[in-house]
C-alpha positions as CSV (number, residue, x, y, z in Angstrom):
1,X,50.6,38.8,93.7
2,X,49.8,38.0,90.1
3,X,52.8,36.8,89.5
4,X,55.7,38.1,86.5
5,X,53.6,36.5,83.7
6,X,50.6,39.0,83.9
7,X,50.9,42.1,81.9
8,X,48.0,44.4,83.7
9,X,45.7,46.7,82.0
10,X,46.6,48.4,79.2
11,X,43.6,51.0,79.2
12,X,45.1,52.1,82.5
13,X,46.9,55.1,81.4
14,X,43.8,56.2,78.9
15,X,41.3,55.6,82.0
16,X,43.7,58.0,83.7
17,X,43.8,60.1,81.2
18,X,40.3,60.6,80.6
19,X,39.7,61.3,84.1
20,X,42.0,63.4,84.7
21,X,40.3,66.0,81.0
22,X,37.0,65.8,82.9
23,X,38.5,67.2,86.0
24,X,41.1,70.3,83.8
25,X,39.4,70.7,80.5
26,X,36.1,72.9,79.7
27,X,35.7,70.8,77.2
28,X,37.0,67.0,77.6
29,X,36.2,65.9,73.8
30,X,38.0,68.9,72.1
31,X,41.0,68.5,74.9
32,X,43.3,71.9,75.0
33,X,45.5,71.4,78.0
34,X,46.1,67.5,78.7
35,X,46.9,66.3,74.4
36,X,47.5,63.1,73.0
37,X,51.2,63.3,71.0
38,X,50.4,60.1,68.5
39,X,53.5,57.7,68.6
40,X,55.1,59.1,72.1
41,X,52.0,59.6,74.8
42,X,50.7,62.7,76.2
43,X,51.8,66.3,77.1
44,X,50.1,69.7,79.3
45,X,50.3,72.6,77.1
46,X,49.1,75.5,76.4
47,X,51.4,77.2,79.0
């Protein structure tokens, strides 16, 4: 549709993200389970 040339949004992933904290975490600013690895993305932990 938009053709090869467009390149999206790239706040997609953090919209997802944040979304996702306010549903899982008690506290979505202080994030325990859904946490941002700086340089590689995201991971769930504690197990």
């Amino acid at each position: 549709v938009w053709g090869y040339d467009h390149l999206g949004d790239s706040r997609l992933v953090d919209a997802c993200i944040q979304r996702l904290r306010a549903k899982v975490e008690n506290a979505p600013a202080t994030p325990r389970y859904v946490q941002t690895v700086r340089g590689f993305g995201y991971r769930f932990g504690p197990l």
